[in-house]
N, C-alpha and C positions, 0 to 999 in steps of 0.2 A: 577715222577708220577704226574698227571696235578690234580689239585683242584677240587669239584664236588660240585656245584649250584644245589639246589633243589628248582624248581620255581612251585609257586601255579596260575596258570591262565592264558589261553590262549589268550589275549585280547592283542590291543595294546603295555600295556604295559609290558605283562611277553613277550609276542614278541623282545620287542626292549630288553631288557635286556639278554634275550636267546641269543639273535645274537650278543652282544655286548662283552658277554661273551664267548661264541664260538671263537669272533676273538682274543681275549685275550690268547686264549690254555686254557680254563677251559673246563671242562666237565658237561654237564646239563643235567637233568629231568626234564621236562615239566608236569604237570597235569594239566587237563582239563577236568571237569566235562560233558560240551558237545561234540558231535561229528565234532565238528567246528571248526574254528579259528575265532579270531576278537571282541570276546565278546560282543559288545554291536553296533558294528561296522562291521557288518555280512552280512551274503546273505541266503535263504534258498529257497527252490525247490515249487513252487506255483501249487499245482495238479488243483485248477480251470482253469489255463490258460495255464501250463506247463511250464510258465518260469521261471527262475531264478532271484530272486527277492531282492532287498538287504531292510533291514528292515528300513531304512531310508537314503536320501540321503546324504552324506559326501562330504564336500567341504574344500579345502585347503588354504590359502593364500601364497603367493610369501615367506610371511617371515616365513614362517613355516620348517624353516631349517630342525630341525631332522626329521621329518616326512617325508620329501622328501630323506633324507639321510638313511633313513629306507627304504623305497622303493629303494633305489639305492641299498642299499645291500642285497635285496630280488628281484634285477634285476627286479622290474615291472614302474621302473618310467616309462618309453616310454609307460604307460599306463592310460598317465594323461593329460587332453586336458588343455590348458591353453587359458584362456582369459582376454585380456586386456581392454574391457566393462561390464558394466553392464546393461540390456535392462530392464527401469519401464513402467512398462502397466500405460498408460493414461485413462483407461475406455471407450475407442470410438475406439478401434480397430488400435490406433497409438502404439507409444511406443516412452519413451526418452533416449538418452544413455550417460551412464557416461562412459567416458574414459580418459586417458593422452593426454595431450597434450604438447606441446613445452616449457613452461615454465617446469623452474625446481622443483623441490619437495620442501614445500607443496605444490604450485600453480598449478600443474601438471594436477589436476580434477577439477581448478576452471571455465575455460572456458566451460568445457560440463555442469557445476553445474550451472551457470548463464543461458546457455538455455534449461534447463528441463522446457516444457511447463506445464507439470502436477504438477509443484507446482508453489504457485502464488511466484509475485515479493518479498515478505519482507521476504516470510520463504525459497529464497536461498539467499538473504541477509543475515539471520538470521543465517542460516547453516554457510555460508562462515566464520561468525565474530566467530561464536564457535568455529568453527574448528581451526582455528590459534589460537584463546585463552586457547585451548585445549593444545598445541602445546606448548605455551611458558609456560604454567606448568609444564611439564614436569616428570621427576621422583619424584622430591618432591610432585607434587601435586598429584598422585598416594596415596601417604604416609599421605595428610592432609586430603583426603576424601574417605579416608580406613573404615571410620565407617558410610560413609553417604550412601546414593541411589543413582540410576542412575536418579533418574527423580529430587530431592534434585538440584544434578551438572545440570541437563540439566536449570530450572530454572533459578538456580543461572545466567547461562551463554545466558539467554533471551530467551531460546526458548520457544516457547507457546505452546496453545494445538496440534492447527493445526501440527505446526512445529513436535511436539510429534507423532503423527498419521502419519504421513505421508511421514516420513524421517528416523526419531531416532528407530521408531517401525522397519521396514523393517530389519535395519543393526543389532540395536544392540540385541534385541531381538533375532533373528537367530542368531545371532553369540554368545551369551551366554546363550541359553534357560533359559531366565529370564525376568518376566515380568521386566519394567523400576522401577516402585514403590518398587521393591524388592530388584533387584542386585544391589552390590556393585559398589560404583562408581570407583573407583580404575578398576574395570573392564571394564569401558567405554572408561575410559582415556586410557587402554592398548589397547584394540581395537582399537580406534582411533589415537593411537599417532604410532603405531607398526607396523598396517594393511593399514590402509590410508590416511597417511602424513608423514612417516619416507622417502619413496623412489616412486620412479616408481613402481619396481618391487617391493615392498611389497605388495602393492594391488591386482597384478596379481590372478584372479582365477582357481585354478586347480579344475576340476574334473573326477572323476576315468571313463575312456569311456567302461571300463567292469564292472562287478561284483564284488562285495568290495572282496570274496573270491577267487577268481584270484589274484587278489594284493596278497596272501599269498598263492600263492598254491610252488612258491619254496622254502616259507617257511622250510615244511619237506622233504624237499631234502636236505637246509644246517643242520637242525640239525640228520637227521637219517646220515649223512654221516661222522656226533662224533661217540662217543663211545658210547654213551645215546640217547632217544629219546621222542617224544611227548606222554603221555600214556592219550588217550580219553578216554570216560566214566572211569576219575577215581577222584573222590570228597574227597576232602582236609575236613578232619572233624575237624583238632585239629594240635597245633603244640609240636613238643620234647625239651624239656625244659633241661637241667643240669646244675647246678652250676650255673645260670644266663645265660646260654646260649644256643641258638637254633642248634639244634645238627641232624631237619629233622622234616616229617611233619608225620603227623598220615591220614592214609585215608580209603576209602570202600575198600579194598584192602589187604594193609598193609602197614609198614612204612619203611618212604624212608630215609636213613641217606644223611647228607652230611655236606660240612664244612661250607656252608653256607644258608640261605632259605631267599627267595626271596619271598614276599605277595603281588602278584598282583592280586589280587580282586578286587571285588566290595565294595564298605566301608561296606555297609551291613550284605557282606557275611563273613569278616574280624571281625566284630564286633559278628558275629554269632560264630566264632568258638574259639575265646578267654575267657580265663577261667578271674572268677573275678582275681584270683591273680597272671595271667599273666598281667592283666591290670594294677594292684596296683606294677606290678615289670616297666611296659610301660607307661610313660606316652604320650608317641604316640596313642596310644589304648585307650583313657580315654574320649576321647571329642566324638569318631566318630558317635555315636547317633544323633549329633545336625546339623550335615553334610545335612539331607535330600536328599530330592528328586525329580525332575525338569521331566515332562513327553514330548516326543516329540510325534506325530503324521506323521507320510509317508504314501500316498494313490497314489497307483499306479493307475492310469486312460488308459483305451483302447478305443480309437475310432475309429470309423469305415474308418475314413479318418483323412489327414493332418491336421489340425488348427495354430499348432503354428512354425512359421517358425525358429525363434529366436531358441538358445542353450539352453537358460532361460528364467527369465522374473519375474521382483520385479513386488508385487501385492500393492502398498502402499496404507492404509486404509482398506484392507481387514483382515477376519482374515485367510485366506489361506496366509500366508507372499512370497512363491514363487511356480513357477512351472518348473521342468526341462525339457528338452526335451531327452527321450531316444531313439529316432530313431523311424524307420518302422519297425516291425517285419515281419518274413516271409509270414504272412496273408496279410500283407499290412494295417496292423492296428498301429496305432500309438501309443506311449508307453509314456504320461507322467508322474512325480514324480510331485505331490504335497505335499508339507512341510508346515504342521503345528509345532512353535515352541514355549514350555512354556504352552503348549495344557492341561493345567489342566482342562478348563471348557468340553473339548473333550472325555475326557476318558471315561465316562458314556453313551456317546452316544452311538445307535445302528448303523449299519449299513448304516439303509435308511436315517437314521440322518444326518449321514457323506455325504454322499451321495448329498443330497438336500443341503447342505450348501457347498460344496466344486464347485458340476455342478454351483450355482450362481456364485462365483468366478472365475470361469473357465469360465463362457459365460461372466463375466464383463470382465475380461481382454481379451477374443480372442470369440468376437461376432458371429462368423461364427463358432462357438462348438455349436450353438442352431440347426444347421440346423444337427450335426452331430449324429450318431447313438452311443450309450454308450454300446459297447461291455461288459466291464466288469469293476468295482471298485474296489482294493482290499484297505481296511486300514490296518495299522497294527501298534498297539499302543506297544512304549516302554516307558512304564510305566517309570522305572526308568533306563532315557536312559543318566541324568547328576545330580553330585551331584546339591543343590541349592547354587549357590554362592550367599549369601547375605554375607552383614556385618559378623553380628555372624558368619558364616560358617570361613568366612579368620583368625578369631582369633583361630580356631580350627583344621585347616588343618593340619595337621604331616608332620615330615620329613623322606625324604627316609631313611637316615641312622639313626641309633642310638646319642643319646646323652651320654657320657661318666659319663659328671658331674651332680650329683642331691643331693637333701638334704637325698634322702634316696638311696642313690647310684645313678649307670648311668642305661641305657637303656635297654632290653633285650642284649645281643651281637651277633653277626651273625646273625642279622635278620635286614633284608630289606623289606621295603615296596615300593609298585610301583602303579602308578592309577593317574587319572588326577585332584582326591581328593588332593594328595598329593602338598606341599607346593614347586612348582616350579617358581612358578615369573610370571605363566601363568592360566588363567580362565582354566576351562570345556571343553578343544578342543582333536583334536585327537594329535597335538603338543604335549600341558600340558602331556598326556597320555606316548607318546614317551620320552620326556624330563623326567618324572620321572623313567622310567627303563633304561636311560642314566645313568641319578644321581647314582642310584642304581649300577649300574655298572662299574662305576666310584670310588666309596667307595672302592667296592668291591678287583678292581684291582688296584688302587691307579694309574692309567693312566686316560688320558683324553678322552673321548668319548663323553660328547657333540658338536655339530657342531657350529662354530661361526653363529651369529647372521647377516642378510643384512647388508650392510655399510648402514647409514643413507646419505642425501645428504647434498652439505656444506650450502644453505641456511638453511633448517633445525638445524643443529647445530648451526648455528648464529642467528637464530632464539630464539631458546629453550636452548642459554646459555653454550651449549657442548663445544665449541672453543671458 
């Protein structure tokens, strides 16, 4: 008789954990408070305009192994457009583009980086020397500026304001929803050592060319096709405790037994449904209060006609950070994603607010949107769309699985945590997300299910000391 996972949350990462365990021969129950998949990483139905609308846009990197290996075993990779530039709006209706070129890795984006017109000569001097310096840090220096900032390391490493604005903001900002002054530097250096200097293909960008909900729609085909299956509107209130051990969850419903429970929440919602002296038996459970909260901003935009020809399009110096391009819709109206990230000062705004600041950024990068007609805006703020990675946050993060040994005993037992809070090696991304209900899963069946990591290339290792 096969084993039975009782997983609390339908997000990324009680996803990857469901299916990782499914290929294992275990048998699972899924809970999921809403009537969706994706948690935080969704799609929902837009009655002002009738499309299908994903709550923010999601973009992947080359080296984002599990995440693509997640998609491959929910058969929707061939649903993910991949590009090997990135196009920055200049402000006058041109654009500059980063891509590979012949040299090998790092060097690979130095020749497009030297002729980026939109930034002057010293700040892609300035870039280039960080970036290798970046490089031959390595993992140790991850480890020495674990308690510093992102803007601390940029400093350190010469970059100036401009340099800050106009470079540092676009990348790392978007890729860690965290202003520079706050994130952890350890996070900068993983971005850059991981995403845009280990390989070619790490930098590669993937984006989803459907609806994030598509990406999981044969989701419940592999699990309704176990023995168990996904149970929607059904909310995890509490968990089953005995002898020290999680023995199933409590919910609006009723309780679910099983041999193991898997906690992929939101840290919030995790931290909402543990009792004090679950906490005092967890010390997993102890810190997740100081985790916070990181808001992004997506504002779908309809115009009346074409403007931006580009796939995308970095807004560097604006606070709109990029704009995607999602096709022609059947009206013949054009369908962009603008991405506000780190959007704390955003959240308050109304509507017309978002509005009149997003159209400026939108006619500075693609000047021919003044002449165009604005069918329709939608914002749509996720509040708390990333824990905040600062410093503090990394000394706090938990592990998926339990710890054995403690002064007042070991860990809960059979209980697993999963979330891109959780302490994987990796910031705030939908990776981190996937990579912790690998772990989880992993523990679980004592097999391996994380996917290996890109090879790095051999300048880079002799570079950064590996060989």
């Amino acid at each position: 008789m096969s084993q039975h996972a009782v997983i609390a949350g339908g997000g990324l990462a009680g996803m990857a954990a469901t299916i990782a365990l499914l290929d294992s021969g275990w048998t699972v129950t899924m809970c999921e408070s809403r009537r969706r998949l994706g948690g935080r990483a969704s799609s929902f139905h837009d009655q002002q305009t009738g499309e299908t609308l994903d709550n923010c846009q999601h973009v992947l990197l080359g080296c984002c192994t599990n995440l693509m290996d997640l998609y491959t075993r929910l058969d929707t990779a061939d649903d993910i457009n991949w590009y090997d530039s990135t196009w920055w709006a200049r402000g006058d209706g041109r654009d500059d583009q980063m891509q590979s070129g012949l040299l090998p890795a790092p060097l690979h984006q130095a020749w497009s980086l030297l002729r980026m017109k939109g930034l002057p000569w010293r700040i892609r001097l300035q870039v280039g020397q960080a970036g290798l310096r970046m490089l031959r840090m390595g993992l140790k220096g991850r480890r020495v500026w674990q308690d510093r900032t992102g803007i601390q390391l940029l400093e350190h490493l010469g970059q100036d304001e401009t340099a800050q604005r106009l470079f540092w903001d676009p990348i790392i900002v978007s890729a860690l929803n965290m202003p520079l002054a706050e994130v952890a530097a350890s996070h900068v250096l993983h971005v850059m050592q991981e995403g845009f200097l280990a390989g070619k293909s790490h930098a590669r960008m993937g984006v989803p060319m459907v609806p994030l909900d598509t990406l999981y729609s044969h989701f419940i085909d592999r699990i309704d096709n176990a023995t168990e299956s996904v149970r929607f509107g059904t909310k995890v209130t509490g968990i089953g405790i005995e002898n020290g051990r999680a023995i199933g969850l409590e919910t609006n419903q009723d309780f679910i037994r099983g041999d193991v429970v898997v906690l992929a929440l939101p840290w919030e919602k995790l931290d909402a449904i543990t009792t004090p002296a679950q906490k005092e038996m967890d010390r997993r459970l102890q810190g997740l209060h100081a985790l916070g909260h990181s808001p992004i901003l997506g504002v779908h935009i309809f115009l009346d006609r074409q403007v931006l020809q580009r796939p995308h399009l970095v807004l560097p110096g604006r606070s709109t950070q990029w704009l995607f391009n999602k096709g022609v819709n059947q009206q013949g109206h054009q369908h962009l994603h603008a991405v506000i990230s780190a959007a704390d000062e955003w959240m308050d705004l109304d509507e017309a607010a978002i509005t009149k600041r997003v159209t400026e950024d939108l006619i500075w990068a693609c000047p021919n949107a003044h002449a165009a007609e604005l069918i329709s805006m939608r914002p749509v703020k996720e509040r708390r769309a990333t824990f905040r990675a600062t410093p503090e946050a990394e000394r706090v993060r938990p592990y998926a699985t339990p710890n054995r040994v403690g002064n007042n005993g070991g860990d809960i037992e059979s209980l697993f945590l999963a979330g891109d809070y959780c302490r994987t090696g990796w910031p705030a991304t939908m990776e981190g997300a996937v990579r912790s209900g690998y772990l989880a899963a992993e523990a679980i069946t004592n097999t391996t299910v994380l996917v290996d990591d890109c090879p790095t290339g051999w300048l880079v290792n002799l570079l950064s000391g590996s060989q």
